[in-house]
C-alpha positions in Angstrom: -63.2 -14.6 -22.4 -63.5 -18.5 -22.6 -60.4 -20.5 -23.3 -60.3 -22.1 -26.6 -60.8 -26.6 -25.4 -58.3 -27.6 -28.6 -55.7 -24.9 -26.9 -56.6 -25.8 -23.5 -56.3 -29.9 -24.5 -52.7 -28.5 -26.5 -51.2 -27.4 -23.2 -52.3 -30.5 -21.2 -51.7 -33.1 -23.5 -48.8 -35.4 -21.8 -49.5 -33.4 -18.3 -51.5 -34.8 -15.0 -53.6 -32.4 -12.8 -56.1 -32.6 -9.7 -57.4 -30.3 -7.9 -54.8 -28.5 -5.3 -51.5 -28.5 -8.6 -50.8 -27.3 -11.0 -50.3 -29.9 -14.3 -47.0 -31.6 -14.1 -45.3 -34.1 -17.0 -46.3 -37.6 -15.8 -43.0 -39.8 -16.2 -43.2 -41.2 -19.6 -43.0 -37.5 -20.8 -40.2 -35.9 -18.4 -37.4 -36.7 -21.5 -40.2 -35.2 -24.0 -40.3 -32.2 -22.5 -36.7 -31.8 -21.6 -36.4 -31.9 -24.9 -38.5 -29.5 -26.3 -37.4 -27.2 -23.7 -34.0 -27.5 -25.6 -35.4 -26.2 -29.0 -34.4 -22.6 -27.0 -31.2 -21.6 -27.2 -29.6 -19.8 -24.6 -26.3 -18.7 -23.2 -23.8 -20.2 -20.7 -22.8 -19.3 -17.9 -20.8 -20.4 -14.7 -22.0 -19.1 -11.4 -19.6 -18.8 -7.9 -19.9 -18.4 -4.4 -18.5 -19.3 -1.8 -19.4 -21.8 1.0 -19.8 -21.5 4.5 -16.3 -22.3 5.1 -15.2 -20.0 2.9 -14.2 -22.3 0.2 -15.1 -21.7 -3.8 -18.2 -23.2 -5.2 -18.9 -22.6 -8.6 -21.7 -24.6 -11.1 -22.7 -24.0 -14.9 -25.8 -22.7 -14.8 -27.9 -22.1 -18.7 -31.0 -20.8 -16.5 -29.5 -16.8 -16.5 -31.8 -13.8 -17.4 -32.5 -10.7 -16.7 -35.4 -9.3 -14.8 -34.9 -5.4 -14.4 -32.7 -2.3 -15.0 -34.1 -0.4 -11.9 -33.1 -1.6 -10.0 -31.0 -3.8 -11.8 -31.9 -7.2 -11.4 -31.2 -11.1 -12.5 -32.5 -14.5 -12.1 -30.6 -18.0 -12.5 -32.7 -21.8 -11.3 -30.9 -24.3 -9.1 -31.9 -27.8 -8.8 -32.7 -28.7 -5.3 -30.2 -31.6 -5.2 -27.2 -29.6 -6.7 -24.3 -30.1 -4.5 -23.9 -26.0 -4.3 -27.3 -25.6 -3.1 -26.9 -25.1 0.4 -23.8 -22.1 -0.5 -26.0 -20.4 -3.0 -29.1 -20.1 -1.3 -27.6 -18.8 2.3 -27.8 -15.2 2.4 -25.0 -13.6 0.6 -23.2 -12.8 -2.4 -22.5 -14.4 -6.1 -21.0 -13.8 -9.6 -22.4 -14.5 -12.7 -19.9 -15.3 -15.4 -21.1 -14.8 -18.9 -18.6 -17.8 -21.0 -17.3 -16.9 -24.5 -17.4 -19.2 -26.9 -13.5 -20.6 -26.8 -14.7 -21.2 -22.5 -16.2 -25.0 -23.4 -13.4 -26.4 -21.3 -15.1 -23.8 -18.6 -18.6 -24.9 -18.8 -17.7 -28.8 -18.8 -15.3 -28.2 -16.0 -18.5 -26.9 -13.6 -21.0 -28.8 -15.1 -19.3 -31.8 -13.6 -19.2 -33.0 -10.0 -16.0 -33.5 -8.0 -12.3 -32.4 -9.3 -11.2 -29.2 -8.3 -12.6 -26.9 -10.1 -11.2 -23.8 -9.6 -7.0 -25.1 -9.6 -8.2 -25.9 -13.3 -9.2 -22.1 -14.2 -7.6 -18.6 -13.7 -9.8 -16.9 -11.1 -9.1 -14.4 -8.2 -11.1 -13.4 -5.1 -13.3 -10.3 -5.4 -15.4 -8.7 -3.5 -17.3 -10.6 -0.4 -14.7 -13.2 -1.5 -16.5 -14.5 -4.8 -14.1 -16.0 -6.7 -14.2 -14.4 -10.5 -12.9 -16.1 -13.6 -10.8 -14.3 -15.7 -11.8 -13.6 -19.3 -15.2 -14.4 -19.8 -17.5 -12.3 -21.9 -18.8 -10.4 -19.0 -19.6 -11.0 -15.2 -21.9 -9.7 -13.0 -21.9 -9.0 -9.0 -24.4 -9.7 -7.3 -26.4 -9.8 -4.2 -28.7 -12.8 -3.2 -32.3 -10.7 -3.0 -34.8 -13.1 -2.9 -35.3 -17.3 -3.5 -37.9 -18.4 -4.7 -39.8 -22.0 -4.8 -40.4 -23.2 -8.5 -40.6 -26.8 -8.2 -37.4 -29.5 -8.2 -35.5 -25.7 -8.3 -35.4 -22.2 -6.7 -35.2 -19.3 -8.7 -32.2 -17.1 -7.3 -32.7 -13.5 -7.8 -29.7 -11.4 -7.5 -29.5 -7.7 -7.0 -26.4 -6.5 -9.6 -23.7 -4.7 -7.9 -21.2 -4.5 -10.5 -20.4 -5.7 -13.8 -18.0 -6.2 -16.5 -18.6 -6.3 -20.1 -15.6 -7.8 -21.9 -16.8 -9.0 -25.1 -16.3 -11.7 -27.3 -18.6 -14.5 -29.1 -21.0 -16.0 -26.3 -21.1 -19.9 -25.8 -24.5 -21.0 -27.2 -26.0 -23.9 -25.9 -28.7 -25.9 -28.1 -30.1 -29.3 -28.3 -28.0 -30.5 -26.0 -24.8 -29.4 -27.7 -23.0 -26.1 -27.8 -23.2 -23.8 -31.1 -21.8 -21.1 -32.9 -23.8 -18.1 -33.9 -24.6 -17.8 -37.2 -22.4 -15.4 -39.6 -23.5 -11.7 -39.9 
């Protein structure tokens, strides 16, 4: 089947190519397409580990998803330069913590760099030692399965080992600025 040129010139409008990458936004269009990647909404949620000294590590992280039920899988992306990279992507374990929508104070908490994070939240050590925060809309243990290379980021893919669904209104995040759902 031939690819339709108008579709073909759609997708690489904005976008550089040669021979040996795939396109990439040239500079100019980086913001452009940060923003339109915003136009989905999706969920937050606040990732932990721990470090090799044993000491909590935790990041917001809007990148979560599910892969597979069997066996059960998940994926989140981590920017290369993310202080946490180096605990994350060493063998191990991590939690994913699904935020509610009263847990703002939670996301902008990790989302920032320095302070201490975790005297700021209610959280307890659980298995491996991954610290879990308490009362989020639902968390999942996992194991760190596979990383893979996408880019300024590598895709973490988790096996889950256990998980907690406690409910509640999930923290929407949308054009860069969190949302309600919409009434019933």
């Amino acid at each position: 089947m031939a690819a339709n040129p108008k579709f073909a010139q759609f997708l690489t409008n904005g976008m550089t190519t040669d021979s040996t990458t795939a396109p990439h936004p040239v500079p100019d269009q980086s913001r452009a397409l940060r923003d339109t990647l915003g136009q989905f909404a999706t969920g937050v949620t606040v990732v932990t580990t721990t470090d090799a000294n044993g000491q909590p590590v935790g990041m917001t992280v809007n990148s979560f998803n599910s892969v597979s039920l069997d066996p059960p899988l998940v994926l989140w992306s981590i920017d290369k330069e993310s202080l946490g990279y180096d605990a994350f992507t060493a063998e191990g374990h991590f939690a994913v913590h699904v935020l509610r929508a009263d847990q703002q104070h939670v996301s902008n908490l990790f989302a920032g760099r320095g302070a201490d994070k975790f005297g700021q939240v209610r959280w307890q050590e659980g298995p491996n030692q991954v610290p879990l925060l308490a009362e989020c809309a639902a968390v999942f243990h996992c194991r760190l399965a596979q990383c893979i290379e996408g880019g300024d980021h590598t895709i973490l893919l988790g096996e889950v080992l256990d998980f907690t669904a406690n409910g509640g209104e999930p923290l929407i995040f949308h054009l860069g600025r969190y949302r309600a759902l919409a009434g019933d």
